[in-house]
C-alpha positions in Angstrom: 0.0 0.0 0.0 1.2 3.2 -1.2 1.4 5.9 2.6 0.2 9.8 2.8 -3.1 11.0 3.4 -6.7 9.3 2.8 -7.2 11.5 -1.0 -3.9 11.2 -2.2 -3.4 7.9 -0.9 -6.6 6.8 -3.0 -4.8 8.8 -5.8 -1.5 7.0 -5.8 -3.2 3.6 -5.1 -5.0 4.2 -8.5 -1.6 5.1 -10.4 0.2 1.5 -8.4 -2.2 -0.6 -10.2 -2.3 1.3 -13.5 1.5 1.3 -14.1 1.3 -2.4 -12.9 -1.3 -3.5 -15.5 1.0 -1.4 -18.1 3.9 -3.8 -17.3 2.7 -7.0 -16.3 0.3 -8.3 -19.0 -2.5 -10.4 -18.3 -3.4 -10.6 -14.5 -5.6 -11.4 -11.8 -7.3 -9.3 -9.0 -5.4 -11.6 -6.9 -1.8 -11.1 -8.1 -2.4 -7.3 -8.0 -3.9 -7.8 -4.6 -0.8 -9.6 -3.1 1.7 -8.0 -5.2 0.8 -4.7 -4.4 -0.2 -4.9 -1.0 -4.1 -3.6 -1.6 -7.1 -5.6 -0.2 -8.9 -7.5 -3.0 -11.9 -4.9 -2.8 -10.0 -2.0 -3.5 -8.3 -3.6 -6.6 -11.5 -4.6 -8.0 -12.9 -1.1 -7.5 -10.2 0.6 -9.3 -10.2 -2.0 -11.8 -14.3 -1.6 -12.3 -13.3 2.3 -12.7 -10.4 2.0 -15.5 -12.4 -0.9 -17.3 -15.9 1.7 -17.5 -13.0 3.9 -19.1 -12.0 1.4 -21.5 -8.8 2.0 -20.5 -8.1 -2.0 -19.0 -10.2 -4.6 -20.5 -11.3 -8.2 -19.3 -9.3 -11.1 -20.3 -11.2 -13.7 -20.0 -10.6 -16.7 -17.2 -7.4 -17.8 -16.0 -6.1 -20.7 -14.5 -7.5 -22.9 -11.6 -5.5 -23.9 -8.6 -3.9 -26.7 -7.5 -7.2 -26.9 -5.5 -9.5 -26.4 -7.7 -12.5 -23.9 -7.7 -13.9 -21.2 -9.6 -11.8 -19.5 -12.5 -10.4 -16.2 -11.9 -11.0 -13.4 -14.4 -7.9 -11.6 -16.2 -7.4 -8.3 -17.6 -4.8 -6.1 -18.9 -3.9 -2.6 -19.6 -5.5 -1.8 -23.6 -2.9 -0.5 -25.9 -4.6 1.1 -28.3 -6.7 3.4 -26.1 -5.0 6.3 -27.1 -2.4 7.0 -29.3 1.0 8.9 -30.0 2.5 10.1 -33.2 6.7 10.4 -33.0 9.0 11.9 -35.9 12.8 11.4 -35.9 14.6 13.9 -38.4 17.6 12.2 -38.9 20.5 14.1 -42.2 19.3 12.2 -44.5 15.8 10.6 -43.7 12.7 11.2 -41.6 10.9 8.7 -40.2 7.4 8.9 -38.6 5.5 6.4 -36.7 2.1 6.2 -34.4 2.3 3.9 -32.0 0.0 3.1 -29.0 0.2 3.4 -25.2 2.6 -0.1 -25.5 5.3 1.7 -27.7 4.5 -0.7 -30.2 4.5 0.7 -33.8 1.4 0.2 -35.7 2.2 2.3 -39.2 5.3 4.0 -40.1 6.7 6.2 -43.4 10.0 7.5 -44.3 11.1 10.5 -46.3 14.3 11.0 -48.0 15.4 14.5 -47.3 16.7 16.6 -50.0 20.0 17.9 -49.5 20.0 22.0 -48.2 16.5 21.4 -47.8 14.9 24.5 -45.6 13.5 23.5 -42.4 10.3 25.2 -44.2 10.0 23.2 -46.4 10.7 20.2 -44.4 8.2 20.3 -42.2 5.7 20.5 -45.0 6.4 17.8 -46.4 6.8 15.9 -42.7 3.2 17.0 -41.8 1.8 16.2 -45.0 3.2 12.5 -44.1 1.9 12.6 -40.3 -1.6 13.4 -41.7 -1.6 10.4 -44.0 -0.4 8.1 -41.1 -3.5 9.5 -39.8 -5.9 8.7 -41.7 -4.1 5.7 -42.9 -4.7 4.3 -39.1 -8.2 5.6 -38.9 -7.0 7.2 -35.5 -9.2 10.0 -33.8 -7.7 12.9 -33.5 -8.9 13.1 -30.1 -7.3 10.3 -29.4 -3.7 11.2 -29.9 -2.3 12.1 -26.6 1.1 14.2 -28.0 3.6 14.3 -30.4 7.4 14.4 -30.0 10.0 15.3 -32.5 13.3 13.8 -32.2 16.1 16.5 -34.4 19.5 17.0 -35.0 21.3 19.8 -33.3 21.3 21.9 -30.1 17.4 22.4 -29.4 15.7 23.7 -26.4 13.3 21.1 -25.0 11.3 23.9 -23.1 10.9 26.7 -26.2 10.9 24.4 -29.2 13.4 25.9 -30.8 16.5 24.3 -32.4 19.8 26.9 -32.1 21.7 25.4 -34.7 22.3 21.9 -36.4 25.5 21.3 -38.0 23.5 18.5 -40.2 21.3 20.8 -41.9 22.9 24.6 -42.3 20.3 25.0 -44.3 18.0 25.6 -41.7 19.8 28.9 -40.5 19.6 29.4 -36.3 16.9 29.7 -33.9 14.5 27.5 -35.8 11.0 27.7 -34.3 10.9 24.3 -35.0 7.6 23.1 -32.4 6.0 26.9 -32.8 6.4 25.6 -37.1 5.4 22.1 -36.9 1.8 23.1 -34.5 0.8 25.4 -36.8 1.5 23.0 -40.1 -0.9 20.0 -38.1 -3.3 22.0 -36.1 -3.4 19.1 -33.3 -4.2 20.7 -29.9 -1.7 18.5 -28.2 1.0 18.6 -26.1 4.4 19.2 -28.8 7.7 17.7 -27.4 10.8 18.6 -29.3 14.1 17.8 -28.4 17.4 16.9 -29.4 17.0 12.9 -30.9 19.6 11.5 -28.6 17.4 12.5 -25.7 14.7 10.3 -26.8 17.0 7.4 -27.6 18.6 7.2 -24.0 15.1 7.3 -22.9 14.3 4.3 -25.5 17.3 2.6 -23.9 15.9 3.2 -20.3 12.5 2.0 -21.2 12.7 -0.9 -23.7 16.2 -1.3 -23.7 19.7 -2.3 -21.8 18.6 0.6 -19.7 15.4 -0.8 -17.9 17.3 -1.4 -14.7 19.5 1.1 -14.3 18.8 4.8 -13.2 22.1 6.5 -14.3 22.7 5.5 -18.5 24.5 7.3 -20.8 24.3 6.7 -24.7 27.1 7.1 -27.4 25.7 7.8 -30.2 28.7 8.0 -33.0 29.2 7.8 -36.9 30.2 11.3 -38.9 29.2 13.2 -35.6 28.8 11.4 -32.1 26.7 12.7 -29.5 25.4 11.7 -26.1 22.1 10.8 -24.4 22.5 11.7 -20.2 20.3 10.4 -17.6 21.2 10.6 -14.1 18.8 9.1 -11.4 16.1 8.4 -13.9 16.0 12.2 -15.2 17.2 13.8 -18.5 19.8 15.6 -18.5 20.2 19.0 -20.8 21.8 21.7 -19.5 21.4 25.2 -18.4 21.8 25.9 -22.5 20.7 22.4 -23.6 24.3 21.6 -24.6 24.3 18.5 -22.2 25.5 15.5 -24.3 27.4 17.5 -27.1 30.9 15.3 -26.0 31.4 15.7 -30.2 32.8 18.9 -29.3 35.7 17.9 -26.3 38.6 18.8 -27.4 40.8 16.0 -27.6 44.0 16.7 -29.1 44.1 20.3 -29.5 47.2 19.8 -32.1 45.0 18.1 -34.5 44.5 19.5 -37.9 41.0 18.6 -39.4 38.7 20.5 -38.5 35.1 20.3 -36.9 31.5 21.2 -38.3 31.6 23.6 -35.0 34.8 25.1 -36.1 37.2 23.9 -33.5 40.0 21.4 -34.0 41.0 18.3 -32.0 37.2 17.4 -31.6 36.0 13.8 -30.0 33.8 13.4 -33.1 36.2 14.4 -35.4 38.8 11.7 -34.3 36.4 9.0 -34.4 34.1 10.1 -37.3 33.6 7.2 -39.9 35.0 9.2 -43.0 37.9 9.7 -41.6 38.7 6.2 -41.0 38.0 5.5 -44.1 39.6 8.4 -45.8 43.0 6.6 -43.7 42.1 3.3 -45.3 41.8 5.0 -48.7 45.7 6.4 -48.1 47.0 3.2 -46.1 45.7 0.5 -48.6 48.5 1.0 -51.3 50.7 0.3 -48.2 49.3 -2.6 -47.6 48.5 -4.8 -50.2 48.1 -8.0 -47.9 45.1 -6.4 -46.1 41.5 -7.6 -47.2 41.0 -4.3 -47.5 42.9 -3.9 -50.6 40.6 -5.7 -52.4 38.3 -3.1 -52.3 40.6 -0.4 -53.6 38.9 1.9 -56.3 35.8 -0.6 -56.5 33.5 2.0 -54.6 32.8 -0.9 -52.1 35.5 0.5 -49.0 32.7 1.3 -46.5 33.0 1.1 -42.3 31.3 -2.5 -42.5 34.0 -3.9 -44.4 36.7 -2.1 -42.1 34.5 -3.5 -38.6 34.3 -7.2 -40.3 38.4 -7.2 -41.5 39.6 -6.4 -38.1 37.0 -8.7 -36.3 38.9 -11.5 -38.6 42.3 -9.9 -37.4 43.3 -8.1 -40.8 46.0 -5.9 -39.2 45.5 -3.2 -41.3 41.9 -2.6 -40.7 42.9 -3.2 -36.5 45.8 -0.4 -37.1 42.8 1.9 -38.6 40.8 1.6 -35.6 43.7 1.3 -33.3 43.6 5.2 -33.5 39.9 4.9 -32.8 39.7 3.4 -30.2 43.0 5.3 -28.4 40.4 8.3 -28.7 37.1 6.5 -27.3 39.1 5.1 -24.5 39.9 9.1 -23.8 36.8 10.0 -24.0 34.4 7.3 -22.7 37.1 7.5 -19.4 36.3 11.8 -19.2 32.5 10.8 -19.4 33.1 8.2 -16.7 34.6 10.6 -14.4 31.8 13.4 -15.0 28.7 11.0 -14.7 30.0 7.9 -13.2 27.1 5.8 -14.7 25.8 2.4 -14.4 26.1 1.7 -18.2 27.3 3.4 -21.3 25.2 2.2 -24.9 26.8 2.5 -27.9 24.5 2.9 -30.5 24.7 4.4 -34.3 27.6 3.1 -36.6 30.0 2.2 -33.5 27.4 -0.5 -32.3 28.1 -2.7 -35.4 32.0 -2.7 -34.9 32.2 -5.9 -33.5 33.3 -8.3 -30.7 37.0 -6.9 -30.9 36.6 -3.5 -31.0 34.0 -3.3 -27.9 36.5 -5.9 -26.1 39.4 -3.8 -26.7 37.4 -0.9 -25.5 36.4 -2.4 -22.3 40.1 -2.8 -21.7 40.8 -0.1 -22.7 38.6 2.2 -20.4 39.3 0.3 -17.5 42.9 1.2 -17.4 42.8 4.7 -18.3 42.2 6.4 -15.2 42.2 5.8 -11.2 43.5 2.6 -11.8 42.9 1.6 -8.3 39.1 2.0 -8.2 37.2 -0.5 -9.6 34.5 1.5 -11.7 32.0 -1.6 -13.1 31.0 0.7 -15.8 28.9 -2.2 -18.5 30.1 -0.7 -21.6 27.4 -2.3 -24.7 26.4 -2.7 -27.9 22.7 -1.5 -28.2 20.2 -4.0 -28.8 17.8 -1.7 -30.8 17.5 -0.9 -34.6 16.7 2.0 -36.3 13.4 3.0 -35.0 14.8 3.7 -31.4 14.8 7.3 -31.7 10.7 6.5 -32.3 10.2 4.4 -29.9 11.9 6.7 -27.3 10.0 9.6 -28.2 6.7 7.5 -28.3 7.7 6.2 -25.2 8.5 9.8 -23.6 5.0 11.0 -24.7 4.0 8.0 -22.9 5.5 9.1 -19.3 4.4 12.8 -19.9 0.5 11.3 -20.0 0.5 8.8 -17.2 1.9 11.6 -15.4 -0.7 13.5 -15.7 -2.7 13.6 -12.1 -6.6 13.7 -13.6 -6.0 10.0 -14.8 -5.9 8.8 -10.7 -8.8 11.2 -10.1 -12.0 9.1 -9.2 
């Protein structure tokens, strides 16, 4: 039984068995009853209430007991009684989903975008897609509790506005991006842009290697590399919403490339995918023994084929990422030291480089700095495709409603 005083204990009873229905599948009045600690009478009560609201439906009959007797009824939390519609922007696709109250996808379309495409222009043709997923679903409106938007760049969570993306210039700075995309759908709902990352650490935390931990951070890496903070189950973004922009910690100072942002030494510089394979372009008349010579002027050199050679030991292709992962090591071990978190997720390009590589990394991190402590940092590989940056900003949506106090009002 949830303490505090006789309304708000009511309330938060309400909420216990609501989020436990949400999580547990099909289940009995009794199993709430002894899980939760409630009497029998005041589960069935609040179950009567959220099944008039069509919110939990019956089951049908369970199991008997080893003793025999009378059937129990099931029931479990309904999916599909509302709805949320989620939109990842990503440099060269969007992709849009609605899903229901189970993060569970039930229509999606992609775009590709154009390149120096305005962000005009973009969301036009985004809420042109949204309104066909619409009626493609036969959703009510009225039924669609929010949308997120997942972009690319430094965006203010509370305003709405993205400050700058390196990925699309085109888009110019202090881009009214939630004001633009509200007026383009005409949905009186709640809006929730933020920077993609955001949503995919919350993906992680929700569905993903995350679900038991409270402080995760996510790696996101490939041409840029970016991170996804959450400390004691809460988002982290900064005073200026910079939190998670580790593309941008200078490394090596001395470096010479330089960065989208206009620095040199950056983190994502160092460990950006084309310049591994702009090295493996140069080193490859060098080494004609390397498997990665066959690909020489064939069009074929990508970061797959350099991930799979060194998993098979090709020394040229481990030299390449040698340098790699000298600068993850560097950088995973600063991020250590700032968050100390229960688990770092690689996801993006990085997540498909391969026993070795994440191996070498471990290693790696764990003798970088304070040898002497033991810091038990899981460093993985994320289990989820593509659509996590969907499923974390459905899922986001998600927690904003079934925060929301009315629903425990009875």
């Amino acid at each position: 039984m949830v303490p505090g005083k006789p309304k708000t204990l009511k309330r938060n009873n309400r909420k216990v068995i609501l989020e436990y229905l949400r999580t547990s599948g099909e289940t009995t009045v009794a199993a709430i009853s002894a899980d939760i600690g409630l009497s029998k009478t005041t589960v069935m009560k609040i179950l009567d209430y959220y099944v008039k609201k069509e919110m939990v439906l019956p089951a049908g009959k369970g199991l008997s007991t080893d003793e025999g007797g009378k059937k129990p009824e099931l029931f479990r939390f309904d999916g599909r009684y509302k709805y949320v519609l989620a939109i990842h922007i990503f440099p060269t696709e969007v992709f849009t989903a609605v899903t229901d109250l189970s993060i569970s996808i039930i229509r999606s379309r992609a775009i590709t975008n154009r390149e120096n495409e305005t962000a005009e222009v973009l969301v036009r043709e985004i809420s042109s897609l949204v309104t066909e997923l619409i009626s493609d679903t036969a959703i009510a409106v009225e039924d669609i509790i929010g949308i997120a938007v997942g972009a690319h760049g430094i965006t203010n969570y509370d305003s709405g506005v993205v400050y700058t993306s390196p990925h699309f210039p085109s888009w110019g700075e202090n881009v009214p991006l939630g004001e633009m995309f509200q007026k383009a759908l005409s949905l009186d709902v709640p809006f929730y842009i933020d920077n993609q990352i955001r949503f995919q650490v919350f993906a992680e935390k929700t569905i993903g290697l995350g679900r038991d931990k409270k402080n995760i951070i996510v790696l996101e890496g490939g041409d840029g590399l970016v991170a996804g903070i959450m400390v004691k189950d809460e988002i982290k973004r900064g005073v200026h919403y910079l939190a998670g922009e580790i593309g941008h910690m200078i490394l090596c100072p001395d470096d010479t490339e330089e960065c989208s942002c206009g620095g040199r030494g950056c983190f994502e510089v160092l460990v950006s995918v084309s310049r591994v394979l702009s090295r493996a372009a140069e080193g490859i008349p060098g080494h004609p023994e390397s498997v990665l010579a066959s690909h020489a002027g064939t069009g074929s050199l990508n970061i797959e084929t350099v991930f799979q050679a060194a998993e098979k030991g090709d020394a040229f292709a481990r030299e390449l990422l040698y340098e790699v992962l000298k600068w993850f090591t560097i950088g995973i071990s600063n991020i250590i030291l700032m968050y100390d978190p229960e688990i770092i997720i690689i996801q993006g390009a990085y997540a498909r480089a391969g026993e070795w590589f994440i191996r070498s990394l471990r290693e790696g991190v764990n003798t970088c700095s304070l040898k002497r402590i033991e810091k038990n940092v899981e460093i993985q590989y994320s289990t989820l495709g593509k659509e996590r940056g969907i499923l974390g900003a459905a899922a986001f949506v998600v927690s904003q409603y079934f925060s929301r106090r009315e629903l425990y009002d009875m």
